[in-house]
N, C-alpha and C positions, 0 to 999 in steps of 0.2 A: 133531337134535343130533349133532356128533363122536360118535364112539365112545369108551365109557369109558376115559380117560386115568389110572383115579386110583382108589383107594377111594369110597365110597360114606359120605355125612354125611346127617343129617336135620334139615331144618328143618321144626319145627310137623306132625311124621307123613309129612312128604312126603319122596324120596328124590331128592338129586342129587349127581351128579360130581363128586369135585373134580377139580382141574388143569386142567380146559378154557380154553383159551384163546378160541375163538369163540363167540358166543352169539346166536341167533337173536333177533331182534326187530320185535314187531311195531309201527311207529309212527303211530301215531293223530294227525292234522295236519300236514301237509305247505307252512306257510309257509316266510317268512322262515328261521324258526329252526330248525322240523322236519325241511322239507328239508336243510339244511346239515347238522343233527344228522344224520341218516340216511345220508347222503354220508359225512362222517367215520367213520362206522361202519363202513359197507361199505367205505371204504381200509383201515379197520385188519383186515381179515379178517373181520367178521363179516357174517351174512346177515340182511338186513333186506327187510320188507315192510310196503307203506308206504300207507293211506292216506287219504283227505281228501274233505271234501262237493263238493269242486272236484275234476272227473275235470281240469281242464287242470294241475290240480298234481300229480294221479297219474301222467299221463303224462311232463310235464318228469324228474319223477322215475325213472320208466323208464329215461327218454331218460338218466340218469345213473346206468343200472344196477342200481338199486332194482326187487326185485320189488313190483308193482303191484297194487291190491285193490279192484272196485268196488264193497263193501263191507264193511260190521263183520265179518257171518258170513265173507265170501270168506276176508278177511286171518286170523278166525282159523285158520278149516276148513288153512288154508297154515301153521302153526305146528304144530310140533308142545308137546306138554305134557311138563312142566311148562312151560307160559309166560311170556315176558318180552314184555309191552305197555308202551311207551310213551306218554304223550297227552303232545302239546304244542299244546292250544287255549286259546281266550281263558280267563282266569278267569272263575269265578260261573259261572249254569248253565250254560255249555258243557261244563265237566266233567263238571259231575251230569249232562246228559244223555247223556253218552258212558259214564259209568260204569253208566246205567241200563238203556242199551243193549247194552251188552258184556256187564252180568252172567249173564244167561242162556247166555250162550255161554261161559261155562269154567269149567274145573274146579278141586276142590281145589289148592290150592299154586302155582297160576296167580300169575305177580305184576305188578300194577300199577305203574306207575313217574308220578307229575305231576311232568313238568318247567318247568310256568308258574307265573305268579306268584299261585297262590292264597293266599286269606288263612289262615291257618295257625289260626285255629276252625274254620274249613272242611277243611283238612284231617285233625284230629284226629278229626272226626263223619266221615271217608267211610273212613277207616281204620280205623275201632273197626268200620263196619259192613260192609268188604269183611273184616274177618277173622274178624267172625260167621260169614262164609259161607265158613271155611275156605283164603281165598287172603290174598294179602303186598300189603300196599301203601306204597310207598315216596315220601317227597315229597325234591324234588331242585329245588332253588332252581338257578338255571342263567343264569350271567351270559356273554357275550361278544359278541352282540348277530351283526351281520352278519357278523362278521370272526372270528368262533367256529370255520367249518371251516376255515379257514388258519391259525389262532394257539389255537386249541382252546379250551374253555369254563369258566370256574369254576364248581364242581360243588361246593354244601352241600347236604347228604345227612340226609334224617333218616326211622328205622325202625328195625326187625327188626336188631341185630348181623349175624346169621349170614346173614340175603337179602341184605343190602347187601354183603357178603363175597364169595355166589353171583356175585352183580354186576360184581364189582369188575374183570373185563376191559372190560366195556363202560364202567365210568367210566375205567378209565386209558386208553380208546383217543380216550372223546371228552374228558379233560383236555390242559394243554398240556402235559404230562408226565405217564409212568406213574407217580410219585414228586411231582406238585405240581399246585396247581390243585386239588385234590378232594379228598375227606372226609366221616368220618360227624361229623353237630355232635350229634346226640344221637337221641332216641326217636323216633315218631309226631309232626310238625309242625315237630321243631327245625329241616327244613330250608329250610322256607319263611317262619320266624320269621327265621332268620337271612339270608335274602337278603332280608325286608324292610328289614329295618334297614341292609341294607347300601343299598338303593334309597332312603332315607333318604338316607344320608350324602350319597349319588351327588347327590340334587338342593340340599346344601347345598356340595358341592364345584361345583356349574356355577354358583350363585348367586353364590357368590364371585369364581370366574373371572367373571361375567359383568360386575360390579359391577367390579371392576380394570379391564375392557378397556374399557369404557362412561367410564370417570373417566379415562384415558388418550386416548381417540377424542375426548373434549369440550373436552380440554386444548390447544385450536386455534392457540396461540401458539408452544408448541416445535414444532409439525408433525411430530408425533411416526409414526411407524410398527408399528400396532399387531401385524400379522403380522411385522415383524420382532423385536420383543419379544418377541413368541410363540416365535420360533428361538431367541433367546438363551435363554431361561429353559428351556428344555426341556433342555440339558444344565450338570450343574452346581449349578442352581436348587434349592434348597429344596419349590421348588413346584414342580417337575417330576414329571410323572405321564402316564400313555396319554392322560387326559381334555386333560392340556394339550396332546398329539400331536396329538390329534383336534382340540382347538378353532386351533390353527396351521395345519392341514389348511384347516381353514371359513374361517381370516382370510386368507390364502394366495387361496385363490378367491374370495372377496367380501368384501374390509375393510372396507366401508360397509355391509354386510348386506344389501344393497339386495335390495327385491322380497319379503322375507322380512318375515309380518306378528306384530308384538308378540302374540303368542297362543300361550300353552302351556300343553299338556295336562298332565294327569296320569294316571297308570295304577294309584290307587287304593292304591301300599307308603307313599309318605309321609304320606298319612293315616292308616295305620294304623300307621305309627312313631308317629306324635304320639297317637294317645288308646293305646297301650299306653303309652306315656311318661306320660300323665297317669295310666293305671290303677295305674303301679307307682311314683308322686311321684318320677321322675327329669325331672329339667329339660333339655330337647331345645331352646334358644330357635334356634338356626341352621337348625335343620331345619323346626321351626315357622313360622318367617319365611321360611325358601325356599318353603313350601307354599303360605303366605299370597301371597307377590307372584306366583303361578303362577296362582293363584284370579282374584288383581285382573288380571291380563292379560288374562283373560276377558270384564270388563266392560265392554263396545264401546263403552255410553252413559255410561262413566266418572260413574256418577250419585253413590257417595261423595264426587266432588271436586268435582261440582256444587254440591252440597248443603254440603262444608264453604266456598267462595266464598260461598254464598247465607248462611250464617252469620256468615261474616264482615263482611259488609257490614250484615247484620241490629244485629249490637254495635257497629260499630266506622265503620260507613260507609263502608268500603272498598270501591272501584271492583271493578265485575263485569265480566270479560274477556265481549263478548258474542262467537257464535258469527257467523262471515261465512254471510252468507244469497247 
């Protein structure tokens, strides 16, 4: 750590600094999202060490400055205390098993940071019981995706007032602003509640766009151009947004989609928008039905629509589209 800049505060018995501007961290996953997160840190002044079950992601990370850990003990033994660890791994037990692994290795007042997308009952159990054990644990919903270290991260923050305070140079360094982008939403889990719901919204806003560009692409009489309607509306537009940036980007390079197959995942927030939606009688039906057509993508042997032909012919005698053999 700097040397003391500042008076001396306590959280939960433990003693730290205020005024520091840098703060040592240690980051637990080194994808996509960790590396870039860990990058942005270290340009903003701070010292991060970094690292990952993949030594070829520990070293890319080197290779960009980041001190390097070929394991849990190394990285922490390289912190000093009170510490600030990071994880950014899959949700579901890849957490618990990082969390299960790290806890013997720190001390009081130590603080956890999840920056993925766990499910926010799952955070509320790992938090009540890392602070059994005397340390801080903070959940940080963390949107920006690839483009997060060049345009910085939206950062929902939920825990401890006075940690998330401690924190607070490492969140204005990886927001897009010291002043926007980032926030405490509330206690233990508010912040992984609140970036589900926003994951949510996120797959009822592509659904829409998707359904506009799909009923404009079919519309084969005006010979319409759907990438340049994607220019138009993006300034001006009512429905101008990044995701419309992004999807002009995608129609721009492949206005026929071509090669790209009808099949999409999900990552488990929009189901959990919809039955917190049903647990608290608030009606979600846009988000519900984006989840549902995300589900039927999946069905390779479309056997719903099999079966509703095979019905209809059953009542009515209508002709069965048969398959070319």
């Amino acid at each position: 750590m700097p040397p003391n800049s500042g008076p001396i505060s306590t959280i939960s018995g433990c003693r730290y600094e205020e005024g520091i501007t840098n703060v040592e961290v240690g980051m637990v996953g080194l994808g996509k999202m960790g590396a870039n997160m860990g990058e942005r840190l270290l340009r903003g002044g701070h010292d991060v060490v970094g690292f990952d079950l993949n030594p070829g992601s520990v070293q890319r990370a080197v290779d960009a400055g980041l001190r390097g850990a070929s394991s849990l003990d190394e990285m922490v033994g390289n912190l000093v205390a009170p510490r600030v660890i990071w994880i950014m791994v899959p949700s579901g037990d890849p957490v618990d098993e990082t969390i299960v692994a790290l806890s013997p290795l720190l001390d009081p007042g130590d603080i956890l940071i999840d920056g993925g997308n766990s499910n926010y009952h799952d955070t509320m159990r790992r938090a009540a019981r890392i602070e059994d054990a005397g340390c801080h644990f903070i959940d940080v919903g963390t949107s920006g995706g690839v483009w997060g270290l060049a345009e910085g991260y939206s950062l929902m923050i939920g825990g401890d007032e006075l940690v998330v305070e401690r924190l607070t140079p490492i969140f204005e360094t990886l927001a897009p602003a010291p002043d926007k982008g980032w926030g405490r939403t509330g206690p233990s889990g508010a912040g992984h509640f609140v970036k589900m719901v926003h994951n949510g919204i996120e797959y009822g806003l592509m659904q829409a766009y998707a359904e506009g560009f799909a009923l404009m692409n079919a519309k084969t009489d005006l010979n319409l151009d759907v990438a340049q309607v994607a220019e138009i509306w993006k300034d001006g537009s009512v429905v101008r947004s990044w995701l419309l940036d992004l999807t002009a980007d995608a129609l721009a390079e492949n206005p026929s989609m071509d090669g790209i197959a009808p099949y999409v995942p999900d990552s488990g927030e929009g189901r959990w928008t919809v039955v917190e939606a049903i647990d608290l009688n608030v009606s979600v039906p846009v988000i519900a039905l984006s989840l549902l057509r995300r589900i039927g993508s999946r069905d390779e042997v479309e056997y719903s629509d099999r079966l509703v032909s095979a019905m209809r012919n059953q009542f009515g005698g209508h002709a069965i589209k048969r398959e070319a053999t």
